[in-house]
NUMIDO-477314 format. One record per atom (N, C-alpha, C, O): z, y, x. Coordinates in steps of 0.1 Angstrom, whole numbers, padded with zeros to 4 digits, always signed. Layout:
! NUMIDO-477314
ZYX/...
***
This chain:
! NUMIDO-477314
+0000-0012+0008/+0000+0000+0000/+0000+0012+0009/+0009+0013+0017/-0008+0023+0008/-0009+0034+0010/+0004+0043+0014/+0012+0047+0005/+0004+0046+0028/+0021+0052+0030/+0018+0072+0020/+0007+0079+0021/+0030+0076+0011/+0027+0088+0010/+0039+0099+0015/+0049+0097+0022/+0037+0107+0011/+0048+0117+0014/+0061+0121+0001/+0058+0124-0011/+0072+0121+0005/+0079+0119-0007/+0088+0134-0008/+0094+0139+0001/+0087+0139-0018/+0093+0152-0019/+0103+0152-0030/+0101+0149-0042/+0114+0155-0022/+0127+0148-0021/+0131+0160-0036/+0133+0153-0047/+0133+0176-0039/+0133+0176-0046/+0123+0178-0064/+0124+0186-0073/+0115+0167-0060/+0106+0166-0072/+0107+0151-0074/+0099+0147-0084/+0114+0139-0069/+0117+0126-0067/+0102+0121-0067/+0100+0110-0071/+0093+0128-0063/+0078+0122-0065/+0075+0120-0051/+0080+0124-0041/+0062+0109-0052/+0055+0110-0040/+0042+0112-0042/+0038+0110-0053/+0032+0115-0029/+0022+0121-0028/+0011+0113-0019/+0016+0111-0008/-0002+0107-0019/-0007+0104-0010/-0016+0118+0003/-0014+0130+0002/-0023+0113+0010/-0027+0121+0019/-0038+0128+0011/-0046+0122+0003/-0039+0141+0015/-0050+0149+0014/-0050+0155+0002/-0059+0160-0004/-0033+0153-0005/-0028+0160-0018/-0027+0174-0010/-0027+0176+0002/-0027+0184-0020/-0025+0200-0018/-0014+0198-0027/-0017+0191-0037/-0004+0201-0027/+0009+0209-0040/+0016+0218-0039/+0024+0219-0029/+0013+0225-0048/+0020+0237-0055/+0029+0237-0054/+0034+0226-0055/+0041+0247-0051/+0054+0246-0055/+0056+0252-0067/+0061+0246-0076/+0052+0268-0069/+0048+0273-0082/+0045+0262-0091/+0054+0260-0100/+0038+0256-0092/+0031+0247-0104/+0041+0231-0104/+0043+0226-0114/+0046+0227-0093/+0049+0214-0093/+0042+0203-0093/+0045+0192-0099/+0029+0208-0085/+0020+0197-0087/+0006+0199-0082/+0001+0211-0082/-0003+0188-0077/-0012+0192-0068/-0018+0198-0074/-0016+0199-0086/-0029+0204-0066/-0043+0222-0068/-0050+0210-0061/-0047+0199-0056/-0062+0218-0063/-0076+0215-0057/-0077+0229-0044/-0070+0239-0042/-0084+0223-0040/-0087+0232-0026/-0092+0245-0028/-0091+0254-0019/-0098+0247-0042/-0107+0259-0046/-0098+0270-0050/-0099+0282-0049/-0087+0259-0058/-0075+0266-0064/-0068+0273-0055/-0065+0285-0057/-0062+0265-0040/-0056+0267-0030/-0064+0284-0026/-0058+0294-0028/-0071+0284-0024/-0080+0294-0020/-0084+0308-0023/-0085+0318-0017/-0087+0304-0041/-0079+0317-0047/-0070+0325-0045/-0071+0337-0045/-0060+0316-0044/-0051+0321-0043/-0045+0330-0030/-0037+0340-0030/-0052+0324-0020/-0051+0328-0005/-0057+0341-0006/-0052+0353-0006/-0067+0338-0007/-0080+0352-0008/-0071+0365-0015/-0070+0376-0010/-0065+0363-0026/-0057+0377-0031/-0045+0382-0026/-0037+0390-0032/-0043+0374-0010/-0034+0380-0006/-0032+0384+0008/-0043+0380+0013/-0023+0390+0017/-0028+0397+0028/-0024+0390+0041/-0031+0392+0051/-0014+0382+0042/-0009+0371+0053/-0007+0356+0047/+0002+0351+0039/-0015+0351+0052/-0017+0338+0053/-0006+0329+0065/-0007+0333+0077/+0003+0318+0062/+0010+0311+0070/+0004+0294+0070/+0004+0285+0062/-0003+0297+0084/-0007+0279+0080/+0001+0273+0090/+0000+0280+0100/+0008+0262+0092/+0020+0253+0099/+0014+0241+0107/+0002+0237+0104/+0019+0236+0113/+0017+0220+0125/+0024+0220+0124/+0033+0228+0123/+0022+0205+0126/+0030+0196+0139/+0017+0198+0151/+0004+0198+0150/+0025+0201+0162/+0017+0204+0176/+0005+0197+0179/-0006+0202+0181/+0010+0184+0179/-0004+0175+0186/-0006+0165+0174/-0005+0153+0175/-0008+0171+0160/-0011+0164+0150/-0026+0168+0151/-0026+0180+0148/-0036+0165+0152/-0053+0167+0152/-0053+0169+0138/-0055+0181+0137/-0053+0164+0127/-0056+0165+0112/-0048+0178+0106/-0051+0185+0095/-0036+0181+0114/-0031+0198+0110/-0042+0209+0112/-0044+0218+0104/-0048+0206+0125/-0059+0216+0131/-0070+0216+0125/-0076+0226+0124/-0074+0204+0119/-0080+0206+0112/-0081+0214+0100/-0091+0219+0097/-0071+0215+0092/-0064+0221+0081/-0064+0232+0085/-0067+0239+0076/-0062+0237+0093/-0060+0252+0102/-0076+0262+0098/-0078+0273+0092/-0086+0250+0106/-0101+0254+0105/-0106+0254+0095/-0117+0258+0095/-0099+0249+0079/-0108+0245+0067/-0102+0260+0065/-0110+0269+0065/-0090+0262+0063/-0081+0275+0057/-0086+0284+0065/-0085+0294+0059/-0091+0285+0076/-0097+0296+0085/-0113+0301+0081/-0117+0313+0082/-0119+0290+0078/-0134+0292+0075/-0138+0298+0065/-0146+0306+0064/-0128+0292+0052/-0130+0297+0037/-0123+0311+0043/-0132+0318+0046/-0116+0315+0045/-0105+0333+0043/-0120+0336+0051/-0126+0346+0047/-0123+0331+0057/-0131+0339+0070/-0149+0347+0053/-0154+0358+0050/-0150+0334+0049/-0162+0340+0043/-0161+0345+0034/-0172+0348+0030/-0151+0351+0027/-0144+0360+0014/-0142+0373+0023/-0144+0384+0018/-0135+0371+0039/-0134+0385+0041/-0133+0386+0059/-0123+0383+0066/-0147+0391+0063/-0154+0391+0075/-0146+0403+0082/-0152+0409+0091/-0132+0409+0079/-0123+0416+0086/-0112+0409+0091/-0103+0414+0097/-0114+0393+0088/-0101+0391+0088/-0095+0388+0107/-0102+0388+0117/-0083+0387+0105/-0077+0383+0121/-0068+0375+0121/-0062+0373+0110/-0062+0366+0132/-0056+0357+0134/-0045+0358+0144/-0047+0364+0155/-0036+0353+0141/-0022+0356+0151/-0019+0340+0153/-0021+0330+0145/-0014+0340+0167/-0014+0328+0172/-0002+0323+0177/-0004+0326+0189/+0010+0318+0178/+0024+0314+0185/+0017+0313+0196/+0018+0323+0202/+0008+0304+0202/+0003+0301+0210/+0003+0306+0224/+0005+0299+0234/+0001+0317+0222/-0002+0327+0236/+0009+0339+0230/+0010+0344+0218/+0017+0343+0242/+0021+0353+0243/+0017+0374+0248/+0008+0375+0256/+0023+0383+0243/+0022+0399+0245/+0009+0401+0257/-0002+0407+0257/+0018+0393+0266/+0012+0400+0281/-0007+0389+0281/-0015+0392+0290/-0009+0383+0274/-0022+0379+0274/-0030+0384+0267/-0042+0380+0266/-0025+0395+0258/-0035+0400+0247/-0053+0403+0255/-0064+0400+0249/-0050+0410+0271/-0066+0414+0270/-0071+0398+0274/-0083+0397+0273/-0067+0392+0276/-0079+0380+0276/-0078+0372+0264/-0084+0361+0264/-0073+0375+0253/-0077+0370+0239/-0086+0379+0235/-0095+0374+0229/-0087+0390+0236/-0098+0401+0236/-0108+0400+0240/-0116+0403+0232/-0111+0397+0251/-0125+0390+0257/-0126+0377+0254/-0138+0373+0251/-0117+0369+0252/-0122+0353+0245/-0131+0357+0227/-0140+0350+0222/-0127+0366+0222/-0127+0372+0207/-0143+0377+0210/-0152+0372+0202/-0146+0384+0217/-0155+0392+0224/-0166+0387+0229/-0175+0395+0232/-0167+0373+0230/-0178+0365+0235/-0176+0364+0253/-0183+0356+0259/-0168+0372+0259/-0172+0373+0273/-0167+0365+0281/-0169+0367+0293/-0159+0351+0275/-0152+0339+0282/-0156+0330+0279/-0157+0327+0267/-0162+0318+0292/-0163+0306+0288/-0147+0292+0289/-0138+0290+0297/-0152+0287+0278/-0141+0277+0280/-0130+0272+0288/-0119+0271+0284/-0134+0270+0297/-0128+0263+0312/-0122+0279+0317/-0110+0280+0315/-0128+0289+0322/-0125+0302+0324/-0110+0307+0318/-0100+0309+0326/-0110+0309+0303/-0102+0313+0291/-0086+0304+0294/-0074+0309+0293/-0089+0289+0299/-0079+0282+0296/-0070+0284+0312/-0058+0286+0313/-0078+0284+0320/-0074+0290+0332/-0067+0305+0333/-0057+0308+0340/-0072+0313+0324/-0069+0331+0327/-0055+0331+0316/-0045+0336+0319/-0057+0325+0307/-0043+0319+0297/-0031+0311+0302/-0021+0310+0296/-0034+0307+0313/-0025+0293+0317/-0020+0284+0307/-0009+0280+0305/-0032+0282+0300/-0029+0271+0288/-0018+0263+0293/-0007+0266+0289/-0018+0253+0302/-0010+0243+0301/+0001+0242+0311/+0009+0233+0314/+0001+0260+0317/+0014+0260+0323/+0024+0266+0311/+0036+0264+0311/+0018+0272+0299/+0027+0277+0290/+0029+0274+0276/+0039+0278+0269/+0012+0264+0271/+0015+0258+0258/+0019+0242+0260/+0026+0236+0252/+0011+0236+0273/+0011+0221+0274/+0002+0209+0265/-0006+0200+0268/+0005+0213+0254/-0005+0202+0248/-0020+0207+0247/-0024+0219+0249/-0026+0198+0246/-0042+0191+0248/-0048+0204+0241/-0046+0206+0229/-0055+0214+0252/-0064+0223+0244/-0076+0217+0237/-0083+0226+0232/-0081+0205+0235/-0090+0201+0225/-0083+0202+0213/-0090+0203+0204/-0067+0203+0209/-0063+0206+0199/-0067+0217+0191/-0069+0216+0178/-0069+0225+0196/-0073+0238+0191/-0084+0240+0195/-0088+0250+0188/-0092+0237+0201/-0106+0241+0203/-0116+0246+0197/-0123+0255+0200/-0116+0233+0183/-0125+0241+0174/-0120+0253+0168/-0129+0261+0163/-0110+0256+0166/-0100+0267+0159/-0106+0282+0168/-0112+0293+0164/-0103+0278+0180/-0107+0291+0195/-0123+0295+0193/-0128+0306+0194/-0135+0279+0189/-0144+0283+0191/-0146+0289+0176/-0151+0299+0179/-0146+0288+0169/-0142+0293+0155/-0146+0310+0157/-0157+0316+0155/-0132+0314+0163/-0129+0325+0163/-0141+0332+0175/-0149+0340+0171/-0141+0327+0186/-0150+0331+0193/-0160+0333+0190/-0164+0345+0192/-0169+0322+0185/-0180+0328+0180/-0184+0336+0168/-0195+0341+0165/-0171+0338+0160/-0172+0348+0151/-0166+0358+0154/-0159+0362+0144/-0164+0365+0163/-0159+0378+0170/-0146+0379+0163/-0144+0391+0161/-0136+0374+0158/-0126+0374+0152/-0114+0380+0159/-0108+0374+0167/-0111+0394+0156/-0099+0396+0167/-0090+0386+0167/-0088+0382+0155/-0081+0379+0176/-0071+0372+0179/-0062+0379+0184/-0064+0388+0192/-0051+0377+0179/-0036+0386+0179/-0024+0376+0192/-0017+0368+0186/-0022+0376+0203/-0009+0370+0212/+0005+0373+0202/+0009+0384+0200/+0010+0361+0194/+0027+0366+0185/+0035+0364+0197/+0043+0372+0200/+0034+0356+0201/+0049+0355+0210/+0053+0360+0223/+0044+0365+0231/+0063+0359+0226/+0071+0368+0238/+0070+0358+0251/+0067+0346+0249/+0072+0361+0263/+0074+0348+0273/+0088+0343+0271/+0099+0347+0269/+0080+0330+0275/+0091+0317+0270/+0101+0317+0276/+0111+0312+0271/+0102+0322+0294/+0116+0328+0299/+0125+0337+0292/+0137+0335+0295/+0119+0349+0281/+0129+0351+0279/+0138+0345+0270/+0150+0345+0272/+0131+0340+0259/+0145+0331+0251/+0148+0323+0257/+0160+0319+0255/+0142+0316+0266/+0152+0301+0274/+0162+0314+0282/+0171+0309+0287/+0162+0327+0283/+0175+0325+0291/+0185+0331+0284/+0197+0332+0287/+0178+0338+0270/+0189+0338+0258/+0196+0328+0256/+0208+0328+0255/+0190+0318+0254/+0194+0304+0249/+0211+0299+0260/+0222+0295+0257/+0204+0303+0276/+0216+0300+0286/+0225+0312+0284/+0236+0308+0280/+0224+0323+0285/+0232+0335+0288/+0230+0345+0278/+0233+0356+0283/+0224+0345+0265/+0229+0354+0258/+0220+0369+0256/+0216+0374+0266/+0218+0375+0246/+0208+0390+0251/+0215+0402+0255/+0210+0413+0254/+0229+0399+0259/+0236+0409+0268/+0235+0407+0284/+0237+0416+0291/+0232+0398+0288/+0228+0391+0300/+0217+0393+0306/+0217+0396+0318/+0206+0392+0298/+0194+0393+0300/+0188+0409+0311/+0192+0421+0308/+0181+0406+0321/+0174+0416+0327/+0166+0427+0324/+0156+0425+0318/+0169+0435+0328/+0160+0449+0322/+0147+0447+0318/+0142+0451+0307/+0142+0442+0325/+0126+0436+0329/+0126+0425+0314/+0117+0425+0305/+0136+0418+0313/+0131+0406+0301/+0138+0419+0293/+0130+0429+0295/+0146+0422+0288/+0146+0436+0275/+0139+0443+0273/+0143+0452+0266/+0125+0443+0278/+0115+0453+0271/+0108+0441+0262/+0102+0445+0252/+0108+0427+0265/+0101+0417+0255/+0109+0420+0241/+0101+0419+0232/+0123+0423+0236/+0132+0420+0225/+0125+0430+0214/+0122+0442+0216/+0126+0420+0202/+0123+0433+0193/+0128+0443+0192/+0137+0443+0200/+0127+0453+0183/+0138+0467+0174/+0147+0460+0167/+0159+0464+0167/+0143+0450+0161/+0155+0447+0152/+0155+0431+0154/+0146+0424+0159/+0168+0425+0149/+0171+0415+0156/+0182+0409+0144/+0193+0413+0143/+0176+0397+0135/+0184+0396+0121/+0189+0379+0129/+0182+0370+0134/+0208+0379+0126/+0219+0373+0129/+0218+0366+0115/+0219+0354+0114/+0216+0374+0105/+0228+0373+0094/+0222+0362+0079/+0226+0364+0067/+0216+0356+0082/+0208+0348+0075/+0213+0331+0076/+0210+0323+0085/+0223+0327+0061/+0237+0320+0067/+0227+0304+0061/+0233+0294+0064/+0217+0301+0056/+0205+0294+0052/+0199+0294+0066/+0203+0284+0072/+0190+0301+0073/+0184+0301+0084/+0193+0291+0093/+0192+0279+0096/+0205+0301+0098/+0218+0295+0109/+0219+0282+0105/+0215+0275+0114/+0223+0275+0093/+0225+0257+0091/+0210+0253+0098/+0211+0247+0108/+0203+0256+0095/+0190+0251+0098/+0191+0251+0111/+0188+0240+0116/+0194+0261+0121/+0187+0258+0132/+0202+0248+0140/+0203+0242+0151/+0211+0249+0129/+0219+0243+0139/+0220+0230+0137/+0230+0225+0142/+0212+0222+0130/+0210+0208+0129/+0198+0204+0136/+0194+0193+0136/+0193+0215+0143/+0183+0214+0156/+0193+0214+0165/+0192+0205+0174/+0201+0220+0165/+0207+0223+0182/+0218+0210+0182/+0224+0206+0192/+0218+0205+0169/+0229+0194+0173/+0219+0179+0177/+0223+0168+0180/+0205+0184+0177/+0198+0170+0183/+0199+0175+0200/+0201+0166+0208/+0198+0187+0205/+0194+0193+0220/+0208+0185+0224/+0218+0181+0217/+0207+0182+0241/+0215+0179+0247/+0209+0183+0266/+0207+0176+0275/+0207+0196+0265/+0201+0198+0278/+0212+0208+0282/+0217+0217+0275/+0216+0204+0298/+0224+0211+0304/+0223+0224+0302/+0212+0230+0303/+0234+0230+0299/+0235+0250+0302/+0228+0253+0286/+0229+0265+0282/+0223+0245+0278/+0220+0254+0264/+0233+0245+0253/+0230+0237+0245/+0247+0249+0255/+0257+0238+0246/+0263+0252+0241/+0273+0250+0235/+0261+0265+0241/+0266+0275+0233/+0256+0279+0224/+0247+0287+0226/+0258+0273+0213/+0250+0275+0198/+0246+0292+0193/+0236+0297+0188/+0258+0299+0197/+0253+0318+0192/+0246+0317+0203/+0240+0307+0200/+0242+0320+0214/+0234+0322+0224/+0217+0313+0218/+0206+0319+0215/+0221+0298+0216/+0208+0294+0211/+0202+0299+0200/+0190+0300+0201/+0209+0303+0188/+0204+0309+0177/+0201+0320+0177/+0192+0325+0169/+0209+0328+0187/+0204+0343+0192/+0187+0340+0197/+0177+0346+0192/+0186+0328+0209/+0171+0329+0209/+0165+0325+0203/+0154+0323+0209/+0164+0320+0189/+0157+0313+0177/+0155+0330+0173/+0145+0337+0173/+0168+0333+0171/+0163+0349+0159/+0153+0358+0170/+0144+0363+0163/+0152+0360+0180/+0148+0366+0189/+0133+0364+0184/+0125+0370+0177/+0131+0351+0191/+0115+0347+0187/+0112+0346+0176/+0099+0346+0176/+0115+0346+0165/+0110+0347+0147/+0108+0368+0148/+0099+0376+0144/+0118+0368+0152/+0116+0388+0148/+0108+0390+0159/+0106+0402+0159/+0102+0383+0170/+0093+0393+0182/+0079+0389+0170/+0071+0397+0165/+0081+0374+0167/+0065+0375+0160/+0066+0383+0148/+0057+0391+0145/+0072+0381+0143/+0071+0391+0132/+0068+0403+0135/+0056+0406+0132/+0074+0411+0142/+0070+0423+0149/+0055+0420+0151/+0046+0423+0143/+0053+0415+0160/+0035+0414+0160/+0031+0414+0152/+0023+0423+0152/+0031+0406+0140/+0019+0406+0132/+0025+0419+0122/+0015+0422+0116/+0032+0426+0119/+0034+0440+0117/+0031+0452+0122/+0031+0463+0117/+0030+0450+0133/+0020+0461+0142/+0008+0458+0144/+0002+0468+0148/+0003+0447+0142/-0011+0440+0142/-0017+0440+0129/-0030+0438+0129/-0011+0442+0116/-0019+0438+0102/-0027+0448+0100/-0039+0448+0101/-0019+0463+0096/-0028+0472+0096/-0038+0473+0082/-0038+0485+0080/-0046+0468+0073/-0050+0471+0066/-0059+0455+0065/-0066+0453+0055/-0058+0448+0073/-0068+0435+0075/-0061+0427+0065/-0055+0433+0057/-0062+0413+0065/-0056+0401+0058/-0053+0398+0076/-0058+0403+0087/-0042+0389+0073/-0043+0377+0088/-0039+0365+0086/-0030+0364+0078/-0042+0357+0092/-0040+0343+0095/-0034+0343+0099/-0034+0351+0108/-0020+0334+0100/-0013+0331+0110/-0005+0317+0114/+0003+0313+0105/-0007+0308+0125/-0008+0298+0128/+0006+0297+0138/+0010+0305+0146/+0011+0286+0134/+0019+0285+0139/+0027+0270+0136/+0022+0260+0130/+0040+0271+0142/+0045+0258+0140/+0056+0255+0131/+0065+0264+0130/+0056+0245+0123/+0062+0241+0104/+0075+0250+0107/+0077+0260+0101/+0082+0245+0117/+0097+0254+0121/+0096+0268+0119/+0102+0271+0109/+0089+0281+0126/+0086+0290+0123/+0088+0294+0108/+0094+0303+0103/+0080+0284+0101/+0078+0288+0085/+0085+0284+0072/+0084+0290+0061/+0094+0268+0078/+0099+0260+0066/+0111+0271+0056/+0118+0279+0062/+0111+0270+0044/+0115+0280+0033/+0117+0296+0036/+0126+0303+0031/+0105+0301+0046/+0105+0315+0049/+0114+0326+0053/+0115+0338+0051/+0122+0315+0060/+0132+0329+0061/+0133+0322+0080/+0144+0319+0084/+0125+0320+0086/+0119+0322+0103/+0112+0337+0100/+0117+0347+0096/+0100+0334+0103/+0091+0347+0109/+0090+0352+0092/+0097+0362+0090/+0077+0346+0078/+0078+0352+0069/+0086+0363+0062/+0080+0373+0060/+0097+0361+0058/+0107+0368+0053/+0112+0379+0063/+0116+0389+0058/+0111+0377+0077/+0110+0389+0087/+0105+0401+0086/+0108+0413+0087/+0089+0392+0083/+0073+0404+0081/+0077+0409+0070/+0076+0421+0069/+0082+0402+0061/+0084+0405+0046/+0090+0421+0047/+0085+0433+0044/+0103+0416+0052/+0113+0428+0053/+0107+0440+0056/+0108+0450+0048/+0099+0438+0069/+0093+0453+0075/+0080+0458+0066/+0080+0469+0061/+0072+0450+0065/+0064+0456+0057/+0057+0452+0042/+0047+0458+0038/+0065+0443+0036/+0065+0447+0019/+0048+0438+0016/+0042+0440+0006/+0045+0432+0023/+0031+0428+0021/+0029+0413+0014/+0034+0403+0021/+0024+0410+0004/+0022+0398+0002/+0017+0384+0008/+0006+0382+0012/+0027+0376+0007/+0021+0363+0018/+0022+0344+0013/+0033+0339+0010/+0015+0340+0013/+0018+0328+0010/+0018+0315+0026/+0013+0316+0037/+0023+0305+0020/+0026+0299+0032/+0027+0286+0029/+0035+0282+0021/+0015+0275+0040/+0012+0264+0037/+0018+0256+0047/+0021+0264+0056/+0022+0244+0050/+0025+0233+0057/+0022+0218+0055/+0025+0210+0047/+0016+0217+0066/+0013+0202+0063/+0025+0190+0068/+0033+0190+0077/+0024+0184+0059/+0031+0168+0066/+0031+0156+0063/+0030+0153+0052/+0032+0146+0072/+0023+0138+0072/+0029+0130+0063/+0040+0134+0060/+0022+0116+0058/+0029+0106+0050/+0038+0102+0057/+0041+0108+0068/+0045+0091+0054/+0056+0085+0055/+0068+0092+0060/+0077+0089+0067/+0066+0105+0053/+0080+0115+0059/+0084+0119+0043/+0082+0114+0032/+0091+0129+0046/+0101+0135+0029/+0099+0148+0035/+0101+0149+0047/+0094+0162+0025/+0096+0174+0028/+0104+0177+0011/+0105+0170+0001/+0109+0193+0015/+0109+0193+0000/+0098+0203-0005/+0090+0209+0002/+0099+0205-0016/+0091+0214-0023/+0093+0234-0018/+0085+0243-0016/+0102+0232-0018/+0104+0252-0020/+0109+0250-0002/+0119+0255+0003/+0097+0241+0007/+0099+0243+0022/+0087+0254+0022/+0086+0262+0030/+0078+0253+0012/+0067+0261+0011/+0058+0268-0002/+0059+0265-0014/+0050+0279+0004/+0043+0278-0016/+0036+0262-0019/+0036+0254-0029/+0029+0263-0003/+0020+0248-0009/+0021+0240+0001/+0019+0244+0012/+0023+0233+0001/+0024+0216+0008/+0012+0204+0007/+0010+0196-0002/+0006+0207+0020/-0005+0197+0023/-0007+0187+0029/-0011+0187+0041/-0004+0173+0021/-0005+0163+0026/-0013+0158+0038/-0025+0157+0037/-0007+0154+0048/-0021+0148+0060/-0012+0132+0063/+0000+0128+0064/-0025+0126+0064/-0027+0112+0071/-0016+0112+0082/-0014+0123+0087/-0005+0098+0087/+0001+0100+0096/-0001+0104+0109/+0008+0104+0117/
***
């Protein structure tokens, strides 16, 4: 029998390549999904990292926004601030492949398999699509994480946003049933680690609020980032009042619940 995905508060399950509603409580069609996208201004699409069939989902949701509205832009976890001008020139046509992943230090700073994203990059590439860097360097929250953002170096405090939200007591459970799987030396003070959780949700947020501007955008990222909107979404939300919906995929044989997202897209294990 067909493994599906079971969503824990609707006691239902789902096979692969279901779309569902949380609004509705029940699967949409892709056309429906889409509608809905198209009438609004930030788009959240989610992974698992080295899931190939999420990326794909990434490219279907990228292609359709793309042909309803030929302004649109994409923000990426992916690459961080200080690489924006070579996303600019990759956007721009002026980088080849091999080049791009080199000038990025793909896999000194993301690691997994740039064929993951490839077609996503060539996507954008060949449709001059600006590409937006969301994240900060990954030193600085790992040394939040060890020592705290009173600690931190003048040089890493120009990465931190303006604002900086603690107080989110829904968020905090959540990340601390992450930190109770971590067992790596020097990160065992939990306010330090959640200080660099909040840090990185408000730097991207920040970006894609200084980046939206009047466009729609895409933004790509990882399930964590987005599960029940209050990571990065509800951030952007705060600052700038803009309407957004937000999709995640996951795969069968797992349990999500329903209000983890607007819409929840079944993928193959």
């Amino acid at each position: 029998m067909p493994r599906k995905l079971h969503i824990t508060d609707m006691s239902e399950s789902f096979p692969a390549n279901t779309i569902i509603c949380s609004k509705r409580k029940a699967s949409v069609s892709f056309d429906t999904l889409m509608n809905d996208l198209n009438a609004t201004r930030i788009i959240y699409v989610g992974e698992y990292h080295n899931n190939s069939v999420h990326h794909d989902i990434q490219l279907s949701i990228l292609s359709a926004l793309y042909e309803n509205n030929p302004k649109l832009i994409v923000g990426m976890e992916m690459f961080d601030h200080t690489y924006q001008p070579i996303l600019d020139q990759w956007s721009a046509g002026m980088l080849d492949r091999q080049t791009f992943i080199e000038k990025v230090h793909w896999y000194a700073n993301w690691k997994f398999d740039f064929e993951l994203y490839s077609s996503l990059l060539d996507f954008i590439k060949n449709n001059q699509i600006p590409l937006i860097a969301l994240n900060i360097p990954s030193w600085v929250t790992s040394r939040i994480a060890v020592g705290g953002i009173d600690n931190l170096l003048p040089a890493d405090s120009q990465f931190l946003p303006q604002s900086i939200d603690l107080s989110n007591p829904e968020h905090r459970t959540y990340i601390k049933k992450i930190f109770s799987h971590h067992n790596i030396m020097g990160k065992d003070n939990f306010d330090y680690f959640y200080s660099a959780q909040c840090v990185w949700e408000d730097a991207m947020a920040e970006s894609i609020f200084q980046h939206i501007g009047n466009s729609v955008m895409l933004v790509i990222t990882g399930n964590g980032h987005l599960v029940r909107k209050f990571g990065i979404p509800d951030r952007v939300f705060k600052r700038s009042k803009l309407p957004f919906r937000t999709i995640l995929p996951y795969p069968t044989g797992r349990q999500a619940e329903l209000k983890a997202a607007d819409y929840i897209w079944v993928s193959p294990p």
